[in-house]
C-alpha positions in Angstrom: -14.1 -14.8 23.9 -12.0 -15.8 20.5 -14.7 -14.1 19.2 -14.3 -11.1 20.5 -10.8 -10.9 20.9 -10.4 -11.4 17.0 -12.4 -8.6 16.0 -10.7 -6.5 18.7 -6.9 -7.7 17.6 -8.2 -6.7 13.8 -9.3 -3.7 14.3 -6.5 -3.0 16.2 -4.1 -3.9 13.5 -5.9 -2.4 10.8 -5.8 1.0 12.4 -2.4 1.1 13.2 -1.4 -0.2 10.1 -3.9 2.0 7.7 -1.8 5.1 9.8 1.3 3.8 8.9 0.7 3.4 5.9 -0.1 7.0 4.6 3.5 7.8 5.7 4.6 5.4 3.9 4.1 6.1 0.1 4.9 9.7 0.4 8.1 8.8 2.5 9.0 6.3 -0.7 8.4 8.8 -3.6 9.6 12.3 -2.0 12.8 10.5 -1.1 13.0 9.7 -4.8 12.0 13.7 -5.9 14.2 15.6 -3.2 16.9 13.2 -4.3 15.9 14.2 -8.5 15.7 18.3 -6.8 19.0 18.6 -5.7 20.8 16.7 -8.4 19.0 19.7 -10.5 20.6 22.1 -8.6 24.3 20.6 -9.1 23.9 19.8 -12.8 22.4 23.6 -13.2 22.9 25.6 -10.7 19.4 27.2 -11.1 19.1 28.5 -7.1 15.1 27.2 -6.8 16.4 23.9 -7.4 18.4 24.4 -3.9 15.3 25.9 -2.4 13.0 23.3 -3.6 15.4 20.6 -2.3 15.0 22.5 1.2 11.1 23.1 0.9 10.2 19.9 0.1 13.1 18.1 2.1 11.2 19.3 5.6 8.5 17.8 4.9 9.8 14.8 3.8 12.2 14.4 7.2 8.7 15.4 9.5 7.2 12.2 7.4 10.2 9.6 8.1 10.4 10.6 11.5 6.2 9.8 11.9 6.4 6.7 9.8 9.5 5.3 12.0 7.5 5.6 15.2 4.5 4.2 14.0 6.4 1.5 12.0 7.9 0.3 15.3 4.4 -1.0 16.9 3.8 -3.4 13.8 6.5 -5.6 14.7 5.7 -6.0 18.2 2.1 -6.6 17.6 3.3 -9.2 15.0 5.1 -11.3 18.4 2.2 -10.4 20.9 -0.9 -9.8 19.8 -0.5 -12.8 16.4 1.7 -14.9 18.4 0.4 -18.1 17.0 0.8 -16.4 13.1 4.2 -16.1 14.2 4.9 -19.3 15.8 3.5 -20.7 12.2 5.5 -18.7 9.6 8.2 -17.1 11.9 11.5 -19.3 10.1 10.0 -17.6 6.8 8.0 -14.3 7.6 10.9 -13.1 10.4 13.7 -13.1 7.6 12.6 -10.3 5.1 12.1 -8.1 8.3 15.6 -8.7 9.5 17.2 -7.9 6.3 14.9 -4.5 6.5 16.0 -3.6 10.0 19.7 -4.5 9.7 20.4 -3.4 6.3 17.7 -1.0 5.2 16.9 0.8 8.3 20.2 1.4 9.2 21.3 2.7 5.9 18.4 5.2 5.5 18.3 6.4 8.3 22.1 7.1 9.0 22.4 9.0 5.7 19.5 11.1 6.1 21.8 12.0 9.2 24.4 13.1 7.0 22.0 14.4 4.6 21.0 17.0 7.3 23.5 17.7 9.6 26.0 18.1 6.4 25.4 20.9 4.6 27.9 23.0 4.1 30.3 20.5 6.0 30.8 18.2 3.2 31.4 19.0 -0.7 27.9 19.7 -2.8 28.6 16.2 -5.0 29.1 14.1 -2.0 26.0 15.6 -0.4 24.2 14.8 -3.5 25.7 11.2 -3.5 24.0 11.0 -0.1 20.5 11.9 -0.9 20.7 8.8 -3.4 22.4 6.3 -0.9 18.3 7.6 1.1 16.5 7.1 -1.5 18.1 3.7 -1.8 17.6 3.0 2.0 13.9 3.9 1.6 13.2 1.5 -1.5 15.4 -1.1 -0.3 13.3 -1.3 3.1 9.7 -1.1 1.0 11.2 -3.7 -0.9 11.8 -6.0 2.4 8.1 -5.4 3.8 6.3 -5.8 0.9 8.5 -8.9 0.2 7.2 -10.0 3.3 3.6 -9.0 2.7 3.6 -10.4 -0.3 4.8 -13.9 1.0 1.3 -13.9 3.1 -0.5 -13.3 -0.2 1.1 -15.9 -2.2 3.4 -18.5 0.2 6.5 -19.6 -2.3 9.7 -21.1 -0.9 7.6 -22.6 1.9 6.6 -26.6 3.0 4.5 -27.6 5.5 6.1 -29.9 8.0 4.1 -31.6 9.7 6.6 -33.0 12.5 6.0 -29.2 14.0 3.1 -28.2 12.3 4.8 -25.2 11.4 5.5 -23.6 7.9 9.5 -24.0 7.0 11.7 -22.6 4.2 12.1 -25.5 1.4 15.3 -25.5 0.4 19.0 -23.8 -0.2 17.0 -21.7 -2.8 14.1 -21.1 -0.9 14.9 -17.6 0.5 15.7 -16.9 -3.3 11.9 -17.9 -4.0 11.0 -15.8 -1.8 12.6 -12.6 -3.0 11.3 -13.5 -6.7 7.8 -13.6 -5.7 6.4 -12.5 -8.9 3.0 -11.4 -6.5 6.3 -9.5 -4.9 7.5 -7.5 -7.9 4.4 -6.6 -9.0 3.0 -5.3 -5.4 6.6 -3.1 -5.5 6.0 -2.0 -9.1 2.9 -0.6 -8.2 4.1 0.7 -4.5 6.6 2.3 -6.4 4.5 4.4 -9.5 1.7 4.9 -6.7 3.9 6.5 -4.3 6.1 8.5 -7.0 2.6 9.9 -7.9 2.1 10.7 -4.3 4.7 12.7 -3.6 4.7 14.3 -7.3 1.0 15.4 -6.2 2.2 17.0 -3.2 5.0 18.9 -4.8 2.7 20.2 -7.5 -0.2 21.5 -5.7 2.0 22.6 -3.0 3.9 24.6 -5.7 0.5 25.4 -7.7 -1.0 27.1 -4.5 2.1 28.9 -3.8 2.1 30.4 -7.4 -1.3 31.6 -7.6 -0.7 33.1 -4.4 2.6 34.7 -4.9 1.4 36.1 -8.2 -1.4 37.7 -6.6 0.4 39.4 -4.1 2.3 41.5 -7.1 5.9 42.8 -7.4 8.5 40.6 -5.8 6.0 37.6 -5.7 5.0 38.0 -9.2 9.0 37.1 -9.5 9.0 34.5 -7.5 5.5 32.8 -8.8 7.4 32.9 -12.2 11.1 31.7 -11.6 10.6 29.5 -8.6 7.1 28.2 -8.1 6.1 27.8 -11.7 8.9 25.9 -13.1 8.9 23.5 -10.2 4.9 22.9 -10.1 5.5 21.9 -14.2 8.3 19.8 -13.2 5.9 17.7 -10.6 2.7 17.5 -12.8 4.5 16.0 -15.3 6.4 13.6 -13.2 2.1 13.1 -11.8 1.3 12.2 -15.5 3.9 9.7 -16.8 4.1 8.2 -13.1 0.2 8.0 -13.1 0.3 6.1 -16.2 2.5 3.5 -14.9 0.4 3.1 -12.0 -2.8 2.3 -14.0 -0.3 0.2 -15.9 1.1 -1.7 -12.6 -2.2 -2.0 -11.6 -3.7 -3.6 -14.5 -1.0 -6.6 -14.3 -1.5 -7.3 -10.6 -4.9 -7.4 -11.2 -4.2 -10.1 -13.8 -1.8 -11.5 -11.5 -5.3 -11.5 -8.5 -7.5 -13.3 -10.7 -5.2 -16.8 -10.9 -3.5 -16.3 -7.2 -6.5 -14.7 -5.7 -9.6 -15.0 -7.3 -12.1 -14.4 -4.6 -11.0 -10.8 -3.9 -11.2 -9.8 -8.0 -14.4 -11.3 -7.5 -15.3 -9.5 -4.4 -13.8 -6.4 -5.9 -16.4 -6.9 -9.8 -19.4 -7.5 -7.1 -19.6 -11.1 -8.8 -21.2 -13.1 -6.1 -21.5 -16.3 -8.2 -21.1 -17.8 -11.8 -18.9 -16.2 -14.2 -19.4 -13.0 -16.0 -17.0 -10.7 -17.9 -19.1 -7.8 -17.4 -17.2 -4.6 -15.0 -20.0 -3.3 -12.6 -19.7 0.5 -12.0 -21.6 0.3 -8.5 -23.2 -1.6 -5.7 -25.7 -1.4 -2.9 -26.2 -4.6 -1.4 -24.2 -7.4 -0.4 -24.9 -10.9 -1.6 -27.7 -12.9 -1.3 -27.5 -15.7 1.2 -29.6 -18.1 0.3 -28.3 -18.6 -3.8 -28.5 -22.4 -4.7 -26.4 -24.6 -7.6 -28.3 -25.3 -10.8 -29.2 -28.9 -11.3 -26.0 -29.3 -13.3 -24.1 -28.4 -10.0 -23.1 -25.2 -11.5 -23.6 -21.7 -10.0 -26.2 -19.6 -11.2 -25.1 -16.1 -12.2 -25.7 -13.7 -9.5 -24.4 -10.1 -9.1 -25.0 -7.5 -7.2 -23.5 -4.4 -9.4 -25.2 -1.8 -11.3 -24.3 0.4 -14.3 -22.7 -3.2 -15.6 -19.9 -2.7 -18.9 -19.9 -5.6 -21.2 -17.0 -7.2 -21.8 -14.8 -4.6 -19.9 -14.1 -7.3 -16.9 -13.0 -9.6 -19.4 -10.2 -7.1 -20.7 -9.3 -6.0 -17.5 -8.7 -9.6 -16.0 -7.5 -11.0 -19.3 -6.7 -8.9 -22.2 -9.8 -10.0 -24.0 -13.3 -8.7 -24.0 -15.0 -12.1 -24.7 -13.6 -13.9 -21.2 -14.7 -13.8 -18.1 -13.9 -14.3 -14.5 -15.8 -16.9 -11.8 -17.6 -15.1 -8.7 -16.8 -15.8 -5.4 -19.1 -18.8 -4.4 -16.8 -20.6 -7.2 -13.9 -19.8 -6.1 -14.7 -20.8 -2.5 -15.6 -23.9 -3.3 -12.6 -24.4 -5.0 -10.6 -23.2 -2.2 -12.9 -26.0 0.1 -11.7 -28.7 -2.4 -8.3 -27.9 -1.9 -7.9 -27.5 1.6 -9.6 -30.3 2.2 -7.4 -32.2 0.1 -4.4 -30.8 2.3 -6.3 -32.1 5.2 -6.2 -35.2 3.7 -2.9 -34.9 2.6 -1.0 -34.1 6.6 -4.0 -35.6 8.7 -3.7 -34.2 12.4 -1.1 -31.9 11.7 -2.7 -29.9 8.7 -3.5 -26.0 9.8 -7.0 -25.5 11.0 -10.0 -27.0 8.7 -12.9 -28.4 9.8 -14.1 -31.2 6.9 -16.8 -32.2 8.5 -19.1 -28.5 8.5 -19.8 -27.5 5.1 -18.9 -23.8 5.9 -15.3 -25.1 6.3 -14.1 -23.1 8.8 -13.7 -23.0 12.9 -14.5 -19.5 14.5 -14.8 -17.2 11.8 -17.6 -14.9 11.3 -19.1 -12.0 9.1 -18.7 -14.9 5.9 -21.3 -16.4 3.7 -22.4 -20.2 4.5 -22.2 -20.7 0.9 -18.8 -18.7 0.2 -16.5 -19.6 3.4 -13.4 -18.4 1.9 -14.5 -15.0 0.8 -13.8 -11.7 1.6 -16.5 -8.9 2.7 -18.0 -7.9 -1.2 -19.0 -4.4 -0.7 -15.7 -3.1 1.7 -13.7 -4.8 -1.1 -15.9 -3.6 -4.3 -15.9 0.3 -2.4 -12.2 0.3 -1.6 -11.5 -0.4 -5.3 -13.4 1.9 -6.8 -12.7 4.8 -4.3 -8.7 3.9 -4.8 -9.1 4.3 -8.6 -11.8 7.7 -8.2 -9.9 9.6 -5.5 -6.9 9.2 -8.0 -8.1 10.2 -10.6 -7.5 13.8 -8.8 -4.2 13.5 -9.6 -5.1 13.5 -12.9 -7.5 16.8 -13.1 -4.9 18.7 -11.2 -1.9 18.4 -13.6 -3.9 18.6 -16.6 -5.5 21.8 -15.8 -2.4 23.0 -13.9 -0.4 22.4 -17.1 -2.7 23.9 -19.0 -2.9 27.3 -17.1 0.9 27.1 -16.8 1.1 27.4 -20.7 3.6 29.5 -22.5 5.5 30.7 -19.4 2.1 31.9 -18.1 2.0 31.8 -14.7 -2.0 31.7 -13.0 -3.7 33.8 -10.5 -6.9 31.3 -10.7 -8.5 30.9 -7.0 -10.0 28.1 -8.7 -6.5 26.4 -9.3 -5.8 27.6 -5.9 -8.4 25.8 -4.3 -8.2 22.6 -6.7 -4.5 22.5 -5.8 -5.2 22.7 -2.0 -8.5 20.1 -2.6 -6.3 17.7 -4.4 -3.0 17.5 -1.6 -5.1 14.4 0.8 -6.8 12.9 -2.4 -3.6 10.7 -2.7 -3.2 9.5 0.5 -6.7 8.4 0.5 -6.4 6.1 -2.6 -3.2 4.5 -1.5 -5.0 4.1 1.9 -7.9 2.4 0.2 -5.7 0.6 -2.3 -3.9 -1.0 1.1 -7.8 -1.5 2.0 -8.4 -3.6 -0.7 -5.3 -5.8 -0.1 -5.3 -6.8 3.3 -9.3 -7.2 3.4 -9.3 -8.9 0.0 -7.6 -12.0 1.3 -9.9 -12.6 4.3 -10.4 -14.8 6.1 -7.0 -16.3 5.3 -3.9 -14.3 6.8 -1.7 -16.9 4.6 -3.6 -17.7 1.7 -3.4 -21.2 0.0 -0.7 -20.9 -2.7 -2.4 -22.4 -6.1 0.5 -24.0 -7.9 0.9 -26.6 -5.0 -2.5 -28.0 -6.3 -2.7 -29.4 -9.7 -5.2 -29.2 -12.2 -7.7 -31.6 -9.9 -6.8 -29.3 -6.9 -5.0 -32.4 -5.8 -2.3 -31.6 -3.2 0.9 -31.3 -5.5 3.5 -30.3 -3.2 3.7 -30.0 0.8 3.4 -26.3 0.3 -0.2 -27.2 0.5 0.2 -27.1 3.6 1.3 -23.5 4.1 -2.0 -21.3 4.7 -3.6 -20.0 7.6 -7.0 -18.5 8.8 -7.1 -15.2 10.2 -8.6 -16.6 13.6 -5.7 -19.3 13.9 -3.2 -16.8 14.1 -4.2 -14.7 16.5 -2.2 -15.3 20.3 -4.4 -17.9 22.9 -3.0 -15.8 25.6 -4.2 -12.3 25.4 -7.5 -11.7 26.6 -10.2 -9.4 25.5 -9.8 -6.6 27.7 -6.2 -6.3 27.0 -7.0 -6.4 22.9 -9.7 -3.6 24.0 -7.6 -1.7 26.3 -4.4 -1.2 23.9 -6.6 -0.8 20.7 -8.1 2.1 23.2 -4.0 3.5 24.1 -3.0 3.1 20.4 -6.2 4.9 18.5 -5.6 8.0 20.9 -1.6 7.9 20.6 -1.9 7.6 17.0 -4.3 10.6 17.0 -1.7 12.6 18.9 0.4 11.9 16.0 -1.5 12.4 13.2 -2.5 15.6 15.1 1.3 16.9 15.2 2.3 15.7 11.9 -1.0 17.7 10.2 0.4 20.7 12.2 4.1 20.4 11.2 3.3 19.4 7.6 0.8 22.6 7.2 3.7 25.0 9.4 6.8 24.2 6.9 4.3 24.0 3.9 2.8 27.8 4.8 6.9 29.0 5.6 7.3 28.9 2.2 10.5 28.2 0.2 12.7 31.5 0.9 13.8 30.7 4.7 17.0 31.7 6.2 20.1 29.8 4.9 18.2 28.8 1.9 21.6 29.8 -0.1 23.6 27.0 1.4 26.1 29.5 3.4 28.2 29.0 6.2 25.5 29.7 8.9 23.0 26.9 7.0 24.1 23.9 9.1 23.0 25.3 12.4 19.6 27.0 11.0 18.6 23.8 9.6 17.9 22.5 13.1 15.1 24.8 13.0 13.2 22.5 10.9 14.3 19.4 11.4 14.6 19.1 15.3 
């Protein structure tokens, strides 16, 4: 039955939470680009600055309003479904939240009210001033949840006590630790460029498929393709380019910052099963072997499972250097052994779940390698990766070529941009989707995973924050049975469906409306025909 309702409760999670999440990078980068729009508009007064600010605005109000009602369900699954995960790291995990829902929430969401209801009821710099104050609101909350997810990837500010066997903060300065999580500012770093290249994506092929289509319609569209949709498809593939830069860039370190913190899911993600090789592997069919045994000098044989292998690329990914390399995942899982073991050592009774006696080192998990316990699945992790990096790299095409035909003041009538525009709008969302993949499967089967500076060198228990990790299984609630995991993981797939149904439909509705719609001049009558988009 724990079984059972494990799997259940994680595919339940993951689906709701892989939803929510591709609302949640566009909702953090157009807030940032409607905001840049209509400060455009003020500084210049060029009109399709006003009317891009509109365009674009819709869609980004349908998105918040989707991402707030699926954000909701993640909180109560966090008290119901992972009550024991809660019980354990509530005193640390519960605060970042709080401080999102008080502070962030609230502020985001009450000046988008102004933001929408006040046009043309409060002066055109104080309505600017307000679609700042959302963008801030939107960043600010990011910055709070990914605090908090970042916390599970890398416990700081945290001791183990064993009097309640639960994880507690450490300290006046601990909440400060937490908020300084260097695995923290690098996950919002790369949140940040990923989702400004999101929503720069959308606004450029968007605006690239509205050009070619306008210019082929002739007279008055030719005008528009030229003076509206031109200049503000340039404006958002080169906002794609510099902010997909920083997103290789951002991606690069916290890769770096994986191979000390989190070794196993670098591994998982190189298709390095075991031994240490600096070589990048372009591909991979099969999963690891299970029956790969230590060479007489108790070291692990090189084993991988990659093909189309780049010398020395690994090495300069991981470490700057094409000469190093990186250990596989049978390495770092013993590792990982020797140190929990240690921590079982170290609290007695009271350590978190870790069975020292079976050499597989853990109680009730599954789909794991009797010779790598505390690794992640290799190909889900190695496949997410890549697709992540490939399906961005469509970002890329389209700005290049769209800036290209753009040339000179030229505006296109290419199909073929046309259809690359419209080919490139879910490519994306898909990547960040994957890139989210990577993270929360890449730290299986831990859902707190050990932090490594509270071992030393030996892997010697160096501080009682040891003590703070947790397996997947142990955090899941004793109380709710399978059927109910079964039955709401039924309710939420089909709700969720419902949604992404209606936000497909509303998104592809204001996108096809196009940007000249009634009050699009900011006249007295634009308040009230504003509520025809947003409501």
């Amino acid at each position: 039955m724990g079984l059972e309702s494990l799997d259940l409760a994680r595919w339940q999670f993951g689906i709701t939470t892989v939803y929510h999440f591709i609302l949640v990078p566009f909702t953090i980068g157009m807030s940032l680009l409607v905001a840049l729009m209509e400060t455009l508009w003020y500084r210049t007064g060029k009109e399709y600055w006003l009317k891009a600010t509109r365009f674009f605005g819709r869609l980004f109000i349908v998105n918040f309003a989707l991402g707030v009602a699926t954000g909701i369900v993640q909180e109560f699954q966090f008290g119901m479904g992972w009550s024991e995960y809660s019980r354990f790291v509530g005193d640390i995990f519960g605060a970042p939240l709080a401080f999102e829902a008080l502070l962030s929430f609230f502020m985001e969401s009450t000046f988008l009210g102004v933001w929408i209801f006040g046009w043309g009821k409060i002066s055109k710099k104080a309505h600017v001033v307000v679609s700042w104050l959302v963008m801030v609101g939107v960043n600010t909350s990011m910055l709070w949840i990914i605090g908090a997810n970042s916390w599970m990837q890398r416990p700081v500010g945290a001791v183990f006590d064993p009097a309640t066997g639960r994880a507690t903060l450490n300290g006046a300065t601990a909440f400060f630790q937490v908020v300084t999580n260097s695995t923290m500012w690098l996950a919002v770093f790369h949140v940040v460029t990923s989702s400004i290249l999101l929503a720069s994506t959308i606004v450029a092929g968007i605006s690239l498929w509205w050009m070619v289509r306008a210019a082929n319609a002739g007279g008055i569209g030719d005008t528009e393709a030229r003076e509206v949709w031109r200049p503000i498809a340039r404006w958002g593939m080169t906002i794609m380019l510099v902010s997909g830069v920083l997103t290789i860039a951002s991606g690069h370190l916290q890769g770096q910052h994986l191979v000390y913190y989190q070794p196993a899911k670098m591994a998982a993600a190189e298709g390095l099963c075991a031994g240490e090789s600096g070589a990048l592997a372009l591909l991979a069919f099969s999963d690891c072997p299970q029956d790969i045994q230590k060479n007489d000098d108790g070291t692990w044989p090189l084993t991988e499972v990659g093909v189309g292998k780049i010398p020395g690329l690994l090495g300069f990914v991981a470490h700057n250097s094409f000469s190093r390399s990186i250990a596989g995942m049978a390495d770092s899982s013993e590792r990982t052994q020797t140190m929990l073991e240690n921590a079982a050592d170290k609290f007695g009774d009271k350590a978190p779940n870790i069975d020292t006696a079976n050499t597989s080192g853990i109680k009730g998990e599954t789909g794991v390698y009797s010779w790598a316990p505390y690794s992640p699945s290799l190909l889900l992790v190695f496949w997410s990766f890549r697709l992540m990096m490939g399906l961005g790299l469509f970002c890329a095409v389209l700005a290049l070529v769209g800036l290209y035909q753009t040339r000179g003041g030229k505006v296109s009538t290419s199909k073929g941009l046309k259809n690359l525009a419209l080919i490139t709008l879910p490519m994306p969302f898909l990547s960040a989707s994957f890139g989210w993949i990577m993270t929360e499967f890449g730290r299986q089967p831990f859902i707190v995973y050990p932090n490594q500076d509270a071992f030393g060198s030996d892997l010697a228990v160096k501080t009682d924050a040891a003590g703070v990790f947790m397996l997947t299984g142990d955090g899941l609630s004793g109380v709710v049975n399978p059927l109910e995991f079964l039955i709401s993981l039924i309710l939420f797939t089909l709700v969720y469906l419902v949604l992404g149904i209606i936000w497909f439909k509303l998104m592809v509705r204001y996108s096809k409306e196009g940007i000249n719609t009634p009050a699009s001049d900011g006249g007295p009558n634009a308040a009230s025909q504003d509520l025809s988009f947003a409501y």
